[in-house]
Structure formats: structure tokens, C-alpha cells
KEKE-3310 file (N, C-alpha, C; in steps of 0.2 Angstrom, whole numbers, plus 5000, padded with zeros to 4 digits):
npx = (5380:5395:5396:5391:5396:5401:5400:5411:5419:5418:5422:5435:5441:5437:5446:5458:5459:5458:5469:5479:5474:5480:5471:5474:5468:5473:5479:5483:5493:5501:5506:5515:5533:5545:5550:5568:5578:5591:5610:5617:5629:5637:5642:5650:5663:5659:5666:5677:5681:5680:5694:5702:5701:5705:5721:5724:5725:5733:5744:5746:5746:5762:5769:5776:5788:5792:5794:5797:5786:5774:5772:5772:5759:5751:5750:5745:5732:5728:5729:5719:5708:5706:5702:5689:5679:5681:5675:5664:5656:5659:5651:5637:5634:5636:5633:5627:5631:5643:5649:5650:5659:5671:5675:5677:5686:5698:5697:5702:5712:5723:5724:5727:5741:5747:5746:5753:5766:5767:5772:5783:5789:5790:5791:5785:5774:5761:5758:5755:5743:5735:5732:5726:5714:5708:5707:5696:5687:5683:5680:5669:5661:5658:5652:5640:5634:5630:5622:5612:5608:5607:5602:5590:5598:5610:5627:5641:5653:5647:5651:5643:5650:5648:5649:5660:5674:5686:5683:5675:5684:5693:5685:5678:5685:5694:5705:5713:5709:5715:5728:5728:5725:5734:5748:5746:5747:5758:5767:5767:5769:5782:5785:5787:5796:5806:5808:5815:5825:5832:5844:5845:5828:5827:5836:5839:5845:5857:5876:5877:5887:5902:5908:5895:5886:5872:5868:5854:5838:5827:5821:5824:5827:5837:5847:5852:5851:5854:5842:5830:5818:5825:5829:5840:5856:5854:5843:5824:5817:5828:5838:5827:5825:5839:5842:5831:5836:5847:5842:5841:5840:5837:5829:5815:5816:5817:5803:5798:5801:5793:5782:5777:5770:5761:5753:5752:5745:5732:5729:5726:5713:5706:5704:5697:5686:5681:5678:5668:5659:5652:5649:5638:5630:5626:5619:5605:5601:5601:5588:5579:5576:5571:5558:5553:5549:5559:5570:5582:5594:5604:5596:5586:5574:5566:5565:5554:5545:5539:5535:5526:5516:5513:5506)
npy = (5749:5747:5744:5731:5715:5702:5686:5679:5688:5688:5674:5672:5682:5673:5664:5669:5674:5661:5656:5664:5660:5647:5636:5631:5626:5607:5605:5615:5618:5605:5613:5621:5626:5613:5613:5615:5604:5605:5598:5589:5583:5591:5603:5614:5613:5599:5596:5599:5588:5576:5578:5580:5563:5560:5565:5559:5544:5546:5549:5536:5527:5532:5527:5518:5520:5532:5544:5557:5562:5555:5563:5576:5574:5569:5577:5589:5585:5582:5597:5602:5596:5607:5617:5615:5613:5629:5635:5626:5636:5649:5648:5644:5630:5619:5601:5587:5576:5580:5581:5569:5563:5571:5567:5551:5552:5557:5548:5535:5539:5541:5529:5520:5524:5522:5509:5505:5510:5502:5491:5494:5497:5483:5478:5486:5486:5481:5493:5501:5496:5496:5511:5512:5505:5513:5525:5521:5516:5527:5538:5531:5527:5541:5547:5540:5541:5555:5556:5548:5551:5565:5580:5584:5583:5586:5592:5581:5588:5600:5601:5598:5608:5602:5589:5586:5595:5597:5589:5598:5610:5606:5601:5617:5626:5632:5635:5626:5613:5615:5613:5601:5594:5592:5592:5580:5573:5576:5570:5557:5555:5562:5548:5538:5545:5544:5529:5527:5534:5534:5524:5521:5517:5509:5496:5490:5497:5500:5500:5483:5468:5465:5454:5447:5443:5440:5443:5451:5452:5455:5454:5461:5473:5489:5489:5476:5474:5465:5457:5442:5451:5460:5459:5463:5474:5486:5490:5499:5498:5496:5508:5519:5517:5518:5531:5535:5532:5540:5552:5567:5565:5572:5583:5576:5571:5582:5587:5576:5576:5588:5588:5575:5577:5584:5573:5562:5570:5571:5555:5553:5561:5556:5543:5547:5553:5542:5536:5544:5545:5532:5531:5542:5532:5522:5530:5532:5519:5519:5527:5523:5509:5512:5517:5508:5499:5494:5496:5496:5490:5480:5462:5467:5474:5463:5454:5460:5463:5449:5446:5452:5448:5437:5438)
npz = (5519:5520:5534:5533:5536:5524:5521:5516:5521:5536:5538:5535:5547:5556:5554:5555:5568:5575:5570:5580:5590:5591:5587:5575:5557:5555:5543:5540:5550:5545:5533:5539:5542:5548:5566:5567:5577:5586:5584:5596:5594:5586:5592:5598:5609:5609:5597:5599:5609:5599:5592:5602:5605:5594:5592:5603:5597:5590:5596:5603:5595:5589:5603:5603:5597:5595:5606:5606:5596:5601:5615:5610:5605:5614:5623:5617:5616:5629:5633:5627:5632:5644:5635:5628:5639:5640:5628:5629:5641:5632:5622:5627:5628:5636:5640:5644:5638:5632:5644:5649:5638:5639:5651:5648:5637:5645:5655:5647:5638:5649:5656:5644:5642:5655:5654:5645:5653:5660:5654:5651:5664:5672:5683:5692:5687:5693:5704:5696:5686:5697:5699:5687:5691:5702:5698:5689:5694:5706:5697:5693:5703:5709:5696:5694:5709:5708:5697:5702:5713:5716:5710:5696:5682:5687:5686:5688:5694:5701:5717:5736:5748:5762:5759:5755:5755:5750:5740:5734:5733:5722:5713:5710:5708:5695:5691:5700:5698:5682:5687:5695:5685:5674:5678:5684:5672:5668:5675:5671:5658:5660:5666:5655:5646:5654:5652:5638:5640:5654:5661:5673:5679:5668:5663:5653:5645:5646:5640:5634:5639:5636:5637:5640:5631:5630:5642:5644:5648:5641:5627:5613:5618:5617:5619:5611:5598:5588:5590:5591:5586:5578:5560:5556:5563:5557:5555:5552:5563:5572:5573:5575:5590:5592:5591:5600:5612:5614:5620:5633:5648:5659:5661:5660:5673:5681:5678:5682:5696:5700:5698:5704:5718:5716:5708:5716:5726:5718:5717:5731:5730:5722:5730:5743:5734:5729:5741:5745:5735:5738:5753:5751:5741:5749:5759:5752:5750:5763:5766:5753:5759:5772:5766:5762:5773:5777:5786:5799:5810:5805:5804:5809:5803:5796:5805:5813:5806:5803:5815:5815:5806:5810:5824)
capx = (5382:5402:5397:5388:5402:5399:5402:5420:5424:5417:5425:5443:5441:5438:5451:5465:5456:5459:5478:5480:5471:5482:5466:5475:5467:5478:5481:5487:5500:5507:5513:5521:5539:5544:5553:5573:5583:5600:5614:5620:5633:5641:5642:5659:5665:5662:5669:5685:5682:5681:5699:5704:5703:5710:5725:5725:5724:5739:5750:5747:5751:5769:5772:5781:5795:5793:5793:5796:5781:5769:5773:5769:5751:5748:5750:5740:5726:5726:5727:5710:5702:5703:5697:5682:5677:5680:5673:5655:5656:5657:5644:5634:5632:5637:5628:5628:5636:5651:5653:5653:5663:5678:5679:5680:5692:5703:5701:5704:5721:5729:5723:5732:5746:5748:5747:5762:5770:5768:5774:5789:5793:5785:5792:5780:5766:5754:5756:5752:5736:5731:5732:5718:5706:5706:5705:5691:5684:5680:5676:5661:5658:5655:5646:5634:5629:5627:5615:5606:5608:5609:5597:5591:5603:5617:5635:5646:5658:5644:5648:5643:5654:5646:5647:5668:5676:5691:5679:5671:5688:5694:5681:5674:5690:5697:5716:5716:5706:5718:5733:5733:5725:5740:5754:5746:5746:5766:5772:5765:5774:5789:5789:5787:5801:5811:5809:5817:5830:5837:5846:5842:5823:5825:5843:5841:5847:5863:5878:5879:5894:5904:5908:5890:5881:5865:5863:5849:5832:5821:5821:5825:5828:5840:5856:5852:5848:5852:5839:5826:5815:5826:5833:5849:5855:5853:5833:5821:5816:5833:5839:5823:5828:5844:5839:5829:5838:5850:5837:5843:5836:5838:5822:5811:5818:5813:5797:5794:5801:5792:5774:5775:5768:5752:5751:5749:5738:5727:5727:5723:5707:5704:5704:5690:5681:5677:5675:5662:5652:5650:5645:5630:5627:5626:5613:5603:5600:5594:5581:5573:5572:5565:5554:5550:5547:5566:5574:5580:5599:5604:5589:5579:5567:5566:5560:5550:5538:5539:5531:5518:5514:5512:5501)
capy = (5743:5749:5742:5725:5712:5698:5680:5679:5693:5686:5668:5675:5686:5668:5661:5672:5672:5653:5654:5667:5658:5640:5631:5631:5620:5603:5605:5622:5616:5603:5617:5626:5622:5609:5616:5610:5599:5607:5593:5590:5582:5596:5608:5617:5608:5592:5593:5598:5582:5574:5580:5575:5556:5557:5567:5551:5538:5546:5546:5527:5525:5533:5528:5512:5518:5539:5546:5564:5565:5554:5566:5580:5574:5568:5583:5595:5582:5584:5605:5602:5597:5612:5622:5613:5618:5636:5633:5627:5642:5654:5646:5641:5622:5613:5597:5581:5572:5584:5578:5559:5563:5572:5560:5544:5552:5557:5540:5530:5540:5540:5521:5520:5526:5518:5501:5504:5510:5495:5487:5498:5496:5477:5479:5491:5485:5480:5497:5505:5493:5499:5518:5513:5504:5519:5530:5523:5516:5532:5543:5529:5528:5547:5550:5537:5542:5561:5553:5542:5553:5571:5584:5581:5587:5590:5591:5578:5594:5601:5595:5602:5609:5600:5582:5585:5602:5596:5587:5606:5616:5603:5603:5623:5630:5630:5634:5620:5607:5613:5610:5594:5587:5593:5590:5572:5568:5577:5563:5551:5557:5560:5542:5539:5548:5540:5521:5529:5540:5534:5518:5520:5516:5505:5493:5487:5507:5501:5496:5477:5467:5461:5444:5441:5446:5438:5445:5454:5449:5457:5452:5466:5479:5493:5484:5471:5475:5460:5450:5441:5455:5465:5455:5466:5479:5492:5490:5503:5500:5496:5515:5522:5515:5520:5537:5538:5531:5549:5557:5567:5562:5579:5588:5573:5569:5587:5585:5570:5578:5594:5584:5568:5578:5582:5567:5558:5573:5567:5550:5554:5565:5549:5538:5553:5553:5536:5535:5550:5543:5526:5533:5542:5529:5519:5535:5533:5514:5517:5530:5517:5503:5515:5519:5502:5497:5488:5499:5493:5488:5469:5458:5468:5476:5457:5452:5466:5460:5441:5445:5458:5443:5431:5442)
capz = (5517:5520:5540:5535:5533:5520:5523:5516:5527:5544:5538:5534:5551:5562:5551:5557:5576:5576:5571:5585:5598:5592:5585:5568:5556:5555:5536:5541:5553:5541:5530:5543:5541:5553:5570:5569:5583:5590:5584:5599:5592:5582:5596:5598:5613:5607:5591:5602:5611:5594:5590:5606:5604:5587:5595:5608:5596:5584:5600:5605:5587:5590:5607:5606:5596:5594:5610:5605:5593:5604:5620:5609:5600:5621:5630:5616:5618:5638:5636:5624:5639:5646:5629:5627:5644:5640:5622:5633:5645:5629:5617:5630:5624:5642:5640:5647:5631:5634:5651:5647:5633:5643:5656:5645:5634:5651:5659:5641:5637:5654:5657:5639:5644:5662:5650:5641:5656:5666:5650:5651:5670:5674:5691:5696:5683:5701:5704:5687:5688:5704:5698:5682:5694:5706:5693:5685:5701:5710:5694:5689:5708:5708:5693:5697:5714:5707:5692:5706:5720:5715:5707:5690:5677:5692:5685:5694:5696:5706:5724:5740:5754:5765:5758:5754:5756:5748:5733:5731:5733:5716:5707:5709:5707:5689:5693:5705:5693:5680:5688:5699:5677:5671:5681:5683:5666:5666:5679:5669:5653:5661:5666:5647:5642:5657:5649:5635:5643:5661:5661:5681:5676:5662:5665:5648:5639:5649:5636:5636:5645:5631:5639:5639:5626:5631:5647:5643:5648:5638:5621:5607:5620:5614:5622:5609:5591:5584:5595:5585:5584:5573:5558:5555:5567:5555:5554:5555:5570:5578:5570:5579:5595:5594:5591:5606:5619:5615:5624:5640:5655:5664:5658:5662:5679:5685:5678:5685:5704:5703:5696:5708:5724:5715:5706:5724:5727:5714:5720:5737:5731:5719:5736:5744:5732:5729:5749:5749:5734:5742:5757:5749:5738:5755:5762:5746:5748:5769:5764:5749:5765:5775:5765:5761:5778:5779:5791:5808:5812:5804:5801:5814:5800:5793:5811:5815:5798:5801:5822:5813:5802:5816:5827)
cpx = (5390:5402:5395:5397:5400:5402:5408:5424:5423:5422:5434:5444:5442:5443:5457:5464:5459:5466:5477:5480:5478:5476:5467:5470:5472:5481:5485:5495:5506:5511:5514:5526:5541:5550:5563:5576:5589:5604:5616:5629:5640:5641:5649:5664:5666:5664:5677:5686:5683:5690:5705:5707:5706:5717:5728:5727:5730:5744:5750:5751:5759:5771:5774:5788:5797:5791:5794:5789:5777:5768:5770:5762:5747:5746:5744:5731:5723:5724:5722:5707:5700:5700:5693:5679:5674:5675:5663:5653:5653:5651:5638:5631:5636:5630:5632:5633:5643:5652:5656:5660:5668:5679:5678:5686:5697:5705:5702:5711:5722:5729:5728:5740:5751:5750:5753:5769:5772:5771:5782:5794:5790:5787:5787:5772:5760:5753:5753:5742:5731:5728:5726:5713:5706:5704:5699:5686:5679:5680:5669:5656:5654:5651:5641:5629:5629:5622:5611:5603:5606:5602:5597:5595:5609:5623:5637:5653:5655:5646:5649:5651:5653:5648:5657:5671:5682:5690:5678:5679:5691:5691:5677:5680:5696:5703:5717:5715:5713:5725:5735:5730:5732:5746:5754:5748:5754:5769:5772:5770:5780:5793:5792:5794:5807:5813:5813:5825:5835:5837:5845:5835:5823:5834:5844:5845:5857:5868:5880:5884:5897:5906:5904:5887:5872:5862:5857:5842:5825:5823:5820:5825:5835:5849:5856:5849:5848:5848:5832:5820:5818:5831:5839:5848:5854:5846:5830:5820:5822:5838:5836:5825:5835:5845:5834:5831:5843:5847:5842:5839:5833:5830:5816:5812:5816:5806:5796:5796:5796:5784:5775:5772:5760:5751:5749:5746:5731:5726:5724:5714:5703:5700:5697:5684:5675:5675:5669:5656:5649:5647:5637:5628:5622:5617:5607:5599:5595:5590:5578:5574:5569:5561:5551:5549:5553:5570:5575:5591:5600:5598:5585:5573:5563:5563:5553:5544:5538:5535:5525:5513:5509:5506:5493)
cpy = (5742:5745:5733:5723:5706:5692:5679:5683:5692:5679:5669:5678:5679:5666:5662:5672:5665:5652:5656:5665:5649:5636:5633:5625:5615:5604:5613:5620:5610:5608:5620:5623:5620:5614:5612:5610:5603:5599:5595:5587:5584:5602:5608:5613:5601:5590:5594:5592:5577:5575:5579:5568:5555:5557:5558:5544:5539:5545:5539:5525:5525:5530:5522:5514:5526:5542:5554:5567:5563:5559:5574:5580:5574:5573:5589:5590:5582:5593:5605:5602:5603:5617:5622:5616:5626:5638:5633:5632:5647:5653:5645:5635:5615:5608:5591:5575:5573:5583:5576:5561:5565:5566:5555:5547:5554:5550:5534:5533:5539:5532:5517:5517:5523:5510:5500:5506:5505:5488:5489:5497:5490:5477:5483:5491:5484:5487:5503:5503:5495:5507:5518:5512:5507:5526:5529:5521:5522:5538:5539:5529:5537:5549:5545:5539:5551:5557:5549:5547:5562:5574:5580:5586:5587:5586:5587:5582:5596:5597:5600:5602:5607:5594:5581:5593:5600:5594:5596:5610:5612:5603:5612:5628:5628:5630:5627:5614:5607:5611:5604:5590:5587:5591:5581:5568:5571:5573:5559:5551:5558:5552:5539:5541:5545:5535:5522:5532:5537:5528:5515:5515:5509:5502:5492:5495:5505:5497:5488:5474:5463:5454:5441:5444:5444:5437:5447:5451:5450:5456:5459:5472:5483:5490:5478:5470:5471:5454:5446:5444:5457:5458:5458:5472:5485:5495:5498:5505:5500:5504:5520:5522:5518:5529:5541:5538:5536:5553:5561:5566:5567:5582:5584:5569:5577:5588:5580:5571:5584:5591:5578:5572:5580:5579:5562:5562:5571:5560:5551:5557:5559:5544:5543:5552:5544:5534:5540:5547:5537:5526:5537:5539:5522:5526:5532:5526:5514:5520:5525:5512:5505:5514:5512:5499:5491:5489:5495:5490:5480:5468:5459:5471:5468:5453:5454:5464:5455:5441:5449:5451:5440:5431:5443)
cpz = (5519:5527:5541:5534:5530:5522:5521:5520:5532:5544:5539:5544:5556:5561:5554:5564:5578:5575:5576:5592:5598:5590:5577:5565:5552:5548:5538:5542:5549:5537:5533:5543:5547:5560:5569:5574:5581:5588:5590:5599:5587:5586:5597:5602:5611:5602:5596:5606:5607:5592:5593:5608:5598:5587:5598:5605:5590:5589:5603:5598:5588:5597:5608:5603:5595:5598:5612:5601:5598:5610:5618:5608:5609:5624:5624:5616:5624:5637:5631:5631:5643:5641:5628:5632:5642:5632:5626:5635:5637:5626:5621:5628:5628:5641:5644:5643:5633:5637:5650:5644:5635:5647:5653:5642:5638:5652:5653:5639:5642:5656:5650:5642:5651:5660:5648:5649:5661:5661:5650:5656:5673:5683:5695:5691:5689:5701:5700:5688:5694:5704:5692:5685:5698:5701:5693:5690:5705:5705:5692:5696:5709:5703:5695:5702:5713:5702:5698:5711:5721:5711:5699:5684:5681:5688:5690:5696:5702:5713:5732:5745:5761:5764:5756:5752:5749:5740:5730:5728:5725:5711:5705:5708:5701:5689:5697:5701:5688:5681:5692:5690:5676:5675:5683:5677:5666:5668:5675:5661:5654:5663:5659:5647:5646:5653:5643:5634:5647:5661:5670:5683:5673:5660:5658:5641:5641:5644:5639:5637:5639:5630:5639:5637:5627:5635:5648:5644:5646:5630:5617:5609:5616:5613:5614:5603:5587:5586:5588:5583:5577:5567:5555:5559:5566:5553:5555:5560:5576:5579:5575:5589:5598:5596:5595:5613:5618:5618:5630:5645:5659:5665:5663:5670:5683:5683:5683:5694:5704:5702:5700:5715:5722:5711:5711:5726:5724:5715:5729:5736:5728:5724:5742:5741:5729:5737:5748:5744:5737:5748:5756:5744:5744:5757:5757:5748:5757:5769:5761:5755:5767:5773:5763:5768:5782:5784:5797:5807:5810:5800:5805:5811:5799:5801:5814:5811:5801:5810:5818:5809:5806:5822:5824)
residu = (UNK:UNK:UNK:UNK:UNK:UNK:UNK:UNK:UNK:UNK:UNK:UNK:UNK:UNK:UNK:UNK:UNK:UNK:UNK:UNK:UNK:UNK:UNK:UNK:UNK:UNK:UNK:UNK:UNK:UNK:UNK:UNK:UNK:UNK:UNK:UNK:UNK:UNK:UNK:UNK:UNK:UNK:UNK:UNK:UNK:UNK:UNK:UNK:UNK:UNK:UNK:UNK:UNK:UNK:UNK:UNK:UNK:UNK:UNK:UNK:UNK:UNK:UNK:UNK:UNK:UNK:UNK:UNK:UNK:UNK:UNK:UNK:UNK:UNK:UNK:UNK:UNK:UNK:UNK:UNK:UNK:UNK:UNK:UNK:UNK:UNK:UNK:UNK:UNK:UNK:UNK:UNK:UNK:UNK:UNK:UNK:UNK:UNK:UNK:UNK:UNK:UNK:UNK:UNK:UNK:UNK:UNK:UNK:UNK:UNK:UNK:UNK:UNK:UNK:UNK:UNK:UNK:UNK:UNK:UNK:UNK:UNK:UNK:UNK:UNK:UNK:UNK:UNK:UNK:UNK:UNK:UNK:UNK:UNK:UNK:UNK:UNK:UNK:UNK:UNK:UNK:UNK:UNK:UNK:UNK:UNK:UNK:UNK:UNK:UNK:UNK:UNK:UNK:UNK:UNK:UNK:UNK:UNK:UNK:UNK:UNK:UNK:UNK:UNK:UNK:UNK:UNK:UNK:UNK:UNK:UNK:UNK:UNK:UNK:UNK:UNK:UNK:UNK:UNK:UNK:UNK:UNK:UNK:UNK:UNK:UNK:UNK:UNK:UNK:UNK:UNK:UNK:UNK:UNK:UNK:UNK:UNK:UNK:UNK:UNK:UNK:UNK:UNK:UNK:UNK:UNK:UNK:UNK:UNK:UNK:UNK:UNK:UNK:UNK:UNK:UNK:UNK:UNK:UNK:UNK:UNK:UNK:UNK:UNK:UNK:UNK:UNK:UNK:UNK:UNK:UNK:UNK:UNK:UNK:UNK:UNK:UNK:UNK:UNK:UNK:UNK:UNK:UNK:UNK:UNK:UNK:UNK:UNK:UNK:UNK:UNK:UNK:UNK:UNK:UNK:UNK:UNK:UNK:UNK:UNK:UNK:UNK:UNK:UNK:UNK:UNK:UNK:UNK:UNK:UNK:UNK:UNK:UNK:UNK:UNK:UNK:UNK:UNK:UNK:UNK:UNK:UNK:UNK:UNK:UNK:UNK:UNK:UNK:UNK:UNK:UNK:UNK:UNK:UNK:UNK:UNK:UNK:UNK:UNK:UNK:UNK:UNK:UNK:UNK:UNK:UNK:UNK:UNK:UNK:UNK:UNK)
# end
């Protein structure tokens, strides 16, 4: 009898057979507790990106009249960018989110920043403007034709040495990437701190001409605290202003020479790179004719079909 097996014992036996095999039964699988979802949006990196824009959006705050605090909260919001990075690498929680999310919050601060500066220096506002639509130009130009054109998943860091040596040696080498970021965003700061500082720069820091009190052409610039901005010289804001144009100029004049050769570095690669993705966005577009039967120089595919027809 010890050899026979009884019907709850053979039943129990397929029972646990059928989990094993995966032909659970359905009421089984509802109580097994459900599998959870990864937040991707609470992964280490992107909270540092989170932390980032907050940084960014406390220095805009300061930077029309506190250009010691704003220049501070700026620059530890740029040296995130590189954390977060190292933050993915360690945790391993490189995603696509945390891309996006770095390069918007880069080309959303420095475009910032470039706004105020051409508010700062209107003389050179055209070429302020020129420096946001290159910016964003050949960074939306380039992720694009990586997302269109590229492997699936492929980093727009990824890029061969074959399609731009110069793109590769930038983006695969992290000393080089961190230093033409940095130094870029230092020129742009020490413009900053110029419009503030050197009356070379910014004519209105210069003391005004007592004969003529209302040479000045900028209304409620520093020269002119009782302009109808401020309604007594002694204002909050006319105090704060006074208080910044004591700046030294010195500091920010060697930044802003030792940081301007790879900041027009960094426009040059900007100008590369928006030519190299347009070209194989350009590749991309005469494969699908080919393949659709378009190909041919001009309107010679569009002749080519319209005699096939005819015939």
C-alpha cells in the first residue's frame, strides 16, 4: 500500500508539475505578488538633474541685481552635469530620460544666460542670438539624426570616427567634453560679471558728467539712481547696484581671456556638428527614395516612372 499513491497525492504531484512547467492555474497567478516597475524617474542621476534646474532657476532669480550669488548657484549647477554622469556610470541607471534631461537643462541655462547677456550688451545682442540658434540648432540637429539614423537605443554621444573624428575625439573623451563645457560656460560668466564690473564693457558703470546729468541712455542704470526706476537714490535696489558695480574687473577679464579660445572651440564643433548631422540626415532621406523607386539626380527618378507609365 506504502507504493500505491491515492488520488490527492497524484493530484497535489501535477499540481506542483504545472507550476514548474509555467501552466500555473490563472487564480494561482493572481496571488502571486505583482512584479514592480523601476521609477525611472527617481534614479540617482536624475534626481541630480532635478537639483540642477532648481540650482538654474535660483540663479536667474539673482541675476539681474546679485551677481556674486547668481555666478555661484550657476557654476555648481554646470559642475552637476558632470556628477550625474558619474552617478549613471556608478549605479548603472544610464537611460535615455537622463540624456534628454541633461541636454535640455545645458541648452535651457546657457540660452538663459546668453538672454540676459544680450540684454546687458545690446551691441552684440545679434551675436548673443546667433550663439542660442547654433547651440540648439546643431544639438536638436544631432540627436535627431542619431534617434532616426542611428542604432536603436544609440547614445548621441556615441559617434563614429569615421563619420567625424573630431565629433568622436569630443564626445568619447571625458577630459576633453569636460573641459571645452566648462570653460564655455566660464566665458559666459565672466561676461556676466563684466556688465557688472568694467565700465569698458558696460559705458553706463562710468561716473556721470556733472554738466549733464542725463546723458545716460539707459534708464536706471548705476550712473543714475535717481532715474524713474528707482524712487530715492537710497532704494534697495539702487544700494544693491552700488554694491556691485565695486566689483574688480581683474579676475573676470582673465577668465574671460584664458576661456574665450575654447569657447570659439566649442562653436566651431557646434558648426561640425550640425553640418555632419545634416549630411547624414541628407544619407538617410536618399536610401528611403531609393528604396522607393525615387532615386536618380533632379527629376530624373520622376521622369524615369512617368516614360514606364507611357510605354
Amino acid at each position: 500500500m506504502n507504493g500505491v499513491r491515492t488520488r490527492k497525492q497524484t493530484a497535489f504531484v501535477q499540481q506542483d508539475g504545472a507550476k514548474l512547467n509555467g501552466h500555473a492555474d490563472p487564480k494561482d497567478r493572481q496571488l502571486q505578488a505583482p512584479e514592480q516597475q523601476e521609477n525611472i524617474f527617481l534614479f540617482y542621476p536624475n534626481i541630480i538633474g532635478y537639483s540642477r534646474i532648481i540650482l538654474a532657476i535660483a540663479s536667474l532669480y539673482y541675476m539681474p541685481l546679485h551677481p556674486r550669488t547668481c555666478s555661484l548657484l550657476y557654476s555648481i549647477s554646470c559642475l552637476l552635469d558632470a556628477l550625474d554622469g558619474v552617478a549613471a556610470r556608478h549605479f548603472r541607471q544610464s537611460t535615455r530620460f537622463g540624456a534628454v534631461l541633461d541636454m535640455v537643462t545645458d541648452r535651457c541655462t546657457t540660452s538663459c544666460l546668453l538672454v540676459f547677456l544680450s540684454s546687458a550688451f545690446p551691441r552684440w545682442a545679434l551675436l548673443f542670438q546667433g550663439l542660442i540658434s547654433l547651440d540648439f540648432a546643431s544639438h536638436y540637429m544631432h540627436m535627431y539624426a542619431t534617434l532616426s539614423m542611428g542604432d536603436s537605443g544609440q547614445s548621441h554621444k556615441k559617434v563614429e570616427k569615421g563619420r567625424s573624428r573630431l565629433l568622436h575625439l569630443y564626445y568619447n573623451n571625458k577630459t576633453i567634453l569636460f573641459i571645452f563645457c566648462a570653460l564655455n560656460e566660464l566665458f559666459f560668466i565672466a561676461l556676466y560679471l563684466l556688465s557688472f564690473s568694467s565700465p569698458i564693457l558696460s559705458p553706463s558703470l562710468l561716473p556721470p558728467d556733472p554738466t549733464n546729468p542725463g546723458a545716460s541712455a539707459q534708464p536706471g542704470n548705476p550712473s543714475h539712481p535717481s532715474s524713474h526706476i528707482f524712487a530715492t537714490p537710497g532704494s534697495a535696489w539702487a544700494m544693491e547696484l552700488a554694491r556691485a558695480n565695486k566689483m574688480d574687473s581683474f579676475w573676470p577679464w582673465v577668465i574671460a581671456g584664458v576661456s574665450f579660445p575654447v569657447m570659439a572651440g566649442k562653436q566651431v564643433l557646434n558648426v561640425v556638428q550640425l553640418v555632419k548631422a545634416s549630411k547624414w540626415l541628407a544619407e538617410g532621406d536618399r536610401e528611403s527614395r531609393r528604396a522607393q523607386g525615387l532615386g536618380g539626380g533632379g527629376g530624373g527618378g520622376r521622369g524615369q516612372q512617368q516614360q514606364k507609365k507611357g510605354r
